[in-house]
N, CA, C and O of each residue as an XYZ file, in Angstrom:
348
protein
N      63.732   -228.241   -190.570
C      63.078   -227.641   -189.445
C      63.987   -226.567   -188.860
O      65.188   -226.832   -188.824
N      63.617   -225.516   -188.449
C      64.200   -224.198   -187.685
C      63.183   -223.531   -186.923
O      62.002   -223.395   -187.241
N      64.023   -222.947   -185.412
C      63.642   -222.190   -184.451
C      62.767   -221.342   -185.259
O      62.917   -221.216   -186.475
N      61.575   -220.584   -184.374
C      61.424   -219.291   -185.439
C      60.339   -218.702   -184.224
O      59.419   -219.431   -183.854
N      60.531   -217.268   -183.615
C      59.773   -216.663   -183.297
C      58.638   -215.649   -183.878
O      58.874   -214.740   -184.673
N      57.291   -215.990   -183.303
C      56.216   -215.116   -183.700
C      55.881   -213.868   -183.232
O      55.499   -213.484   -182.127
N      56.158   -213.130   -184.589
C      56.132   -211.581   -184.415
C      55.307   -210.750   -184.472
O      55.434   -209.577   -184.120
N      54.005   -211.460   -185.095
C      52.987   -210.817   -185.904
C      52.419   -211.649   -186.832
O      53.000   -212.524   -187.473
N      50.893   -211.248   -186.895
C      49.870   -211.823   -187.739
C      50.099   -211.489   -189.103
O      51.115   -210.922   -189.503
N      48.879   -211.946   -190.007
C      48.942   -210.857   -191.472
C      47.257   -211.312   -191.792
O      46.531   -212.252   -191.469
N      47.158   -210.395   -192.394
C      45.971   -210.790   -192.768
C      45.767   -210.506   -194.466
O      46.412   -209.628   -195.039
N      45.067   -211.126   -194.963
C      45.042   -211.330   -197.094
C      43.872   -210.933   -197.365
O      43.092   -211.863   -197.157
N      43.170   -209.704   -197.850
C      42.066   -209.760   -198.189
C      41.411   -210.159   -199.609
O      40.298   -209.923   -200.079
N      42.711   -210.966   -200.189
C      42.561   -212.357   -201.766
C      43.703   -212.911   -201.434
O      44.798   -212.379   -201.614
N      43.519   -213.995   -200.938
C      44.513   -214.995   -201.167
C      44.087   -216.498   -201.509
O      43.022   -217.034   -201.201
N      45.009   -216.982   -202.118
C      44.607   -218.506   -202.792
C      43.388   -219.495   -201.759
O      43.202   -219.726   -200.564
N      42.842   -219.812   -202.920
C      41.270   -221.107   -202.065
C      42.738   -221.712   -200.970
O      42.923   -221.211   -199.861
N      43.531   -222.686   -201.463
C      44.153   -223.594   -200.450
C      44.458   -222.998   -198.950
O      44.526   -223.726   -197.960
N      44.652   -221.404   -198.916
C      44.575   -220.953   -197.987
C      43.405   -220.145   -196.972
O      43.627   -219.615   -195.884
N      42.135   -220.238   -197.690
C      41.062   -220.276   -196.895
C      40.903   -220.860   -195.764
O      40.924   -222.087   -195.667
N      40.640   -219.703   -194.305
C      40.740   -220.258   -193.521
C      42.274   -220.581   -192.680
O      42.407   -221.242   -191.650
N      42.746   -220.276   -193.032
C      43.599   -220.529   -192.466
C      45.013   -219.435   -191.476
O      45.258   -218.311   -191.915
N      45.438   -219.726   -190.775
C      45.918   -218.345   -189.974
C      47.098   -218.346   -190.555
O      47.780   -219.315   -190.888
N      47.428   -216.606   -190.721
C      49.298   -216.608   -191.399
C      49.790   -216.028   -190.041
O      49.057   -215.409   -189.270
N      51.080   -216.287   -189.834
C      52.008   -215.959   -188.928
C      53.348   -214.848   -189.293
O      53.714   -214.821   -190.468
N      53.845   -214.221   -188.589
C      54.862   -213.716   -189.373
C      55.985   -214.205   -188.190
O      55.864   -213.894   -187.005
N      56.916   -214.892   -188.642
C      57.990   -215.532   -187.886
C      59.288   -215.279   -188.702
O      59.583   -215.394   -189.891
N      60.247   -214.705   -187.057
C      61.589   -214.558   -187.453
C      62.296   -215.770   -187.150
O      62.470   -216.312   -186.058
N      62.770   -216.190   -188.587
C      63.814   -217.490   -187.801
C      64.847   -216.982   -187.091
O      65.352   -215.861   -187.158
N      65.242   -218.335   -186.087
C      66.434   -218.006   -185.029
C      67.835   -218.901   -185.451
O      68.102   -219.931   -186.070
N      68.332   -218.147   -184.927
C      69.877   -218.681   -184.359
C      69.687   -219.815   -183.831
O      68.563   -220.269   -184.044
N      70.718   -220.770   -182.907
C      70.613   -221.566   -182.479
C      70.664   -221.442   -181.186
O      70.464   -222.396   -180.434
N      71.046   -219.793   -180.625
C      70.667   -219.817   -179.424
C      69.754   -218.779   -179.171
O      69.961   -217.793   -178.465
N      68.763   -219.052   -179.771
C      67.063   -218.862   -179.853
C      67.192   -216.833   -179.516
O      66.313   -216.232   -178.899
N      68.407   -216.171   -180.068
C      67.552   -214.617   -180.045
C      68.246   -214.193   -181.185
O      67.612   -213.411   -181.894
N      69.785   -214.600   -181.696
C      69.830   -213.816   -183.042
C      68.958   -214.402   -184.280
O      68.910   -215.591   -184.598
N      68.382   -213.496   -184.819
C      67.797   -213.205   -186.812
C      68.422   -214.281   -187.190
O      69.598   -214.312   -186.829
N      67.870   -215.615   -188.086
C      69.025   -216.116   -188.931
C      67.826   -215.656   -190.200
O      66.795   -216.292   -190.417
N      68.297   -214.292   -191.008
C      67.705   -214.146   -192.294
C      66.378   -213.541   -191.767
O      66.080   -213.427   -190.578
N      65.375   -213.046   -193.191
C      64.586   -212.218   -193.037
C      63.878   -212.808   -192.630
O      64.053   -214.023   -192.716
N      62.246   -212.114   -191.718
C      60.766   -212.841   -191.313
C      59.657   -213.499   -192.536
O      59.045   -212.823   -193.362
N      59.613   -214.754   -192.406
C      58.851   -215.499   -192.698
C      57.154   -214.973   -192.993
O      56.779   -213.867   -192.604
N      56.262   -215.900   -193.700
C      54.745   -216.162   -193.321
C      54.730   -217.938   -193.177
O      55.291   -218.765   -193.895
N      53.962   -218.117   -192.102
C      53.812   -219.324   -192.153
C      52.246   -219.812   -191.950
O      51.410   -218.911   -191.887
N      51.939   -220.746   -191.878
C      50.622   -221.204   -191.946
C      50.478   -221.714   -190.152
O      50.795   -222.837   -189.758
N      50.131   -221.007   -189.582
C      49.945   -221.805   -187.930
C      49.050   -223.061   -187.582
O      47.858   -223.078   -187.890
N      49.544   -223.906   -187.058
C      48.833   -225.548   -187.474
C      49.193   -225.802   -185.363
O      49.006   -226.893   -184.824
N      49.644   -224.671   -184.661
C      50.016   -225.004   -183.280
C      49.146   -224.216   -182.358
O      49.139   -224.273   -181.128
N      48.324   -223.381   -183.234
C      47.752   -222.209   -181.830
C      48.937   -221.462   -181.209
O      49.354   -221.664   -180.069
N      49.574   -220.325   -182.332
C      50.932   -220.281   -181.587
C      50.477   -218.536   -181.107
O      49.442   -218.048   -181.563
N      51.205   -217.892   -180.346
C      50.844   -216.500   -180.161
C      52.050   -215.751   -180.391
O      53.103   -216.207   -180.838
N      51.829   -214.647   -180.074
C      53.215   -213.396   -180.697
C      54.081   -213.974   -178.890
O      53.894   -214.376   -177.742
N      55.064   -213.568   -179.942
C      56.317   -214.507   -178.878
C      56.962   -215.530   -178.334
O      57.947   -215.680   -177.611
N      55.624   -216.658   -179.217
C      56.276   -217.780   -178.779
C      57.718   -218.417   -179.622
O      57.472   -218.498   -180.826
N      58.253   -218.591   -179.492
C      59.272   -219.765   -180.482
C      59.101   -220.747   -180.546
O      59.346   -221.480   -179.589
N      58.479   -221.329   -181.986
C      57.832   -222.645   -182.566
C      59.343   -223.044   -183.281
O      60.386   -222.397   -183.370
N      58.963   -224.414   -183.744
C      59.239   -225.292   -185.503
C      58.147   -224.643   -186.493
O      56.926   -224.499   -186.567
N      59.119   -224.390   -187.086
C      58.930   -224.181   -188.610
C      59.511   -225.243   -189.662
O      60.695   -225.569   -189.568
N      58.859   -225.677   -190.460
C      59.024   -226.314   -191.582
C      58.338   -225.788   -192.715
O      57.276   -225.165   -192.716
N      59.446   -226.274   -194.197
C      58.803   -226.189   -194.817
C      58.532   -226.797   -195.795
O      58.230   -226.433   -196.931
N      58.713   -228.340   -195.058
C      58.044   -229.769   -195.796
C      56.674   -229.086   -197.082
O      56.256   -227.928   -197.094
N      56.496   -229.547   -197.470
C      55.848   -229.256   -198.483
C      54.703   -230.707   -199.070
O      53.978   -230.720   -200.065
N      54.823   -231.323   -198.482
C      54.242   -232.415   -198.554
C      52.987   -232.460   -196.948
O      51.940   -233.095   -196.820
N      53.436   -231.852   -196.323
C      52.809   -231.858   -194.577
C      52.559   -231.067   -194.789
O      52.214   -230.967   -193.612
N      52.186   -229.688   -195.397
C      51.395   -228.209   -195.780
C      50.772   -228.582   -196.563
O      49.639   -228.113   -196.450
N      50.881   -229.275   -197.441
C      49.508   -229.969   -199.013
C      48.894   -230.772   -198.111
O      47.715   -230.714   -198.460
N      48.980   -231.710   -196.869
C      48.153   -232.765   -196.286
C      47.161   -231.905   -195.292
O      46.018   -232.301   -195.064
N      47.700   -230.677   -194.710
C      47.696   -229.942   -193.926
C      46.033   -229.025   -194.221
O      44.955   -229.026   -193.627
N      46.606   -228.275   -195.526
C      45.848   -227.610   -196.242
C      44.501   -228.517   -197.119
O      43.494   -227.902   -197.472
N      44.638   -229.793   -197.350
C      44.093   -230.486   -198.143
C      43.923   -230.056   -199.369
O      42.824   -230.014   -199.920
N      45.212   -229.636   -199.986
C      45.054   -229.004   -201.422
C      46.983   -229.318   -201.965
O      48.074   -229.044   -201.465
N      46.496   -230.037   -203.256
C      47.667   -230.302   -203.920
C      48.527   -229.003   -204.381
O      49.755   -229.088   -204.382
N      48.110   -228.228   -204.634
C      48.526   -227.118   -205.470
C      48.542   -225.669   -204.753
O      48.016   -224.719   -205.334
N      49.244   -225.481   -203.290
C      49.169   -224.441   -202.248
C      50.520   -223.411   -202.596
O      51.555   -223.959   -202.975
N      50.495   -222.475   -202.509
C      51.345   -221.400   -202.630
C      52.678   -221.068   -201.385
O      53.770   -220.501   -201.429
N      51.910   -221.736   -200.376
C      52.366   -221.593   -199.060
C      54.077   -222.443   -199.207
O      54.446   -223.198   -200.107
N      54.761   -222.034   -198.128
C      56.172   -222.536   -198.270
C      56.026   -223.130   -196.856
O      55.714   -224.321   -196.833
N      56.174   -222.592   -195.826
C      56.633   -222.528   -194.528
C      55.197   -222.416   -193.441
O      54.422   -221.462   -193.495
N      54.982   -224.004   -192.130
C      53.960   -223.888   -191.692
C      54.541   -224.116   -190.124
O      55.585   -224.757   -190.006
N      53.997   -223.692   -189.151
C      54.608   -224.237   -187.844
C      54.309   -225.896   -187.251
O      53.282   -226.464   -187.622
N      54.975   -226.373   -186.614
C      54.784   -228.031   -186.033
C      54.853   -228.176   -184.770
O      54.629   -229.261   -184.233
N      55.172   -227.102   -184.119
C      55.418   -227.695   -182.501
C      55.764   -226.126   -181.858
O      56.182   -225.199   -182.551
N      55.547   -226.059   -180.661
C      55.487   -224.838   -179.601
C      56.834   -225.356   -178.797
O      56.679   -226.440   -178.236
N      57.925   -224.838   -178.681
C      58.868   -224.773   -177.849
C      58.621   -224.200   -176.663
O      57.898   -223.226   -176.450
N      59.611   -225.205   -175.447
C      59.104   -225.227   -174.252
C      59.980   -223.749   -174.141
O      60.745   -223.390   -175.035
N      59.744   -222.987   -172.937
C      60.514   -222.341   -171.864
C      61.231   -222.349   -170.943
O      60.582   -222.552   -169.916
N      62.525   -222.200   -170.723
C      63.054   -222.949   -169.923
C      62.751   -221.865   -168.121
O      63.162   -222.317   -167.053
């Protein structure tokens, strides 16, 4: 699991059945004190209702994105799990 702020949508006009339906995110993972880059921006699968700016969890269990997606065989790596508070 890692910090990761939402930067931006994407949108696929062909992308895999397992991902029908489903929203991509573009998230920069964070540092640990939630503003430096750790590494390049992500796509993730949004499973939180997250919006541009928030800083979620990211995972990229792969077993909880196949249960997620209801498809054994998904392309996807990385999905969000939780909305981080604000302090």
């Amino acid at each position: 699991m890692q910090l990761a702020r939402i930067i931006g949508t994407t949108t696929a006009t062909v992308k895999h059945p397992s991902l029908a339906g489903a929203r991509l995110l573009v998230v920069q993972p964070l540092m640990a004190d939630r503003r430096s880059p750790d590494g390049d921006p992500q796509i993730a699968v949004d499973t939180v209702a997250a919006s541009i700016g928030d800083v979620v969890v990211i995972t990229s269990d792969g077993r909880l994105l196949r249960d997620i997606l209801k498809s054994e065989a998904t392309p996807a790596r990385w999905s969000t799990i939780g909305l981080v508070d604000t302090p």
